[in-house]
C-alpha positions as CSV (number, residue, x, y, z in Angstrom):
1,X,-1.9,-114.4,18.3
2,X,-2.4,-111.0,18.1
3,X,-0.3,-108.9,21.4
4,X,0.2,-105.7,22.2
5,X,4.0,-105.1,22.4
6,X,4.6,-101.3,23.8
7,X,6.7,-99.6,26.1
8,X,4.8,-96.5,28.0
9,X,6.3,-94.4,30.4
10,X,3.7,-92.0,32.2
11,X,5.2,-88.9,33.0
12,X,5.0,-86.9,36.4
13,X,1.6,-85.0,34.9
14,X,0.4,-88.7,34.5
15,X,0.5,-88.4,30.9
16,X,1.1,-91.4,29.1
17,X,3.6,-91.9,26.2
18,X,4.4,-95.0,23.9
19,X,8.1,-95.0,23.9
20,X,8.2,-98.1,21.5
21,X,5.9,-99.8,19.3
22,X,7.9,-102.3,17.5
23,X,6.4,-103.8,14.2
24,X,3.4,-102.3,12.3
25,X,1.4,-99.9,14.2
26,X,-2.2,-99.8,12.7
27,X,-4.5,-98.1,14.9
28,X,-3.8,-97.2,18.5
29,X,-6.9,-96.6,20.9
30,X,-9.0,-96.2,17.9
């Protein structure tokens, strides 16, 4: 199975940030 494991915290602008991104990356909103 392929998941998504990520932990995002959005920020007071509402900007959103991938805190972690355990394992291999590869491509991100691409």
């Amino acid at each position: 199975d392929n998941y998504f494991f990520g932990v995002a915290s959005v920020n007071k602008d509402g900007v959103e940030s991938v805190v972690v991104y355990p394992g291999p990356a590869g491509s991100f909103g691409e």
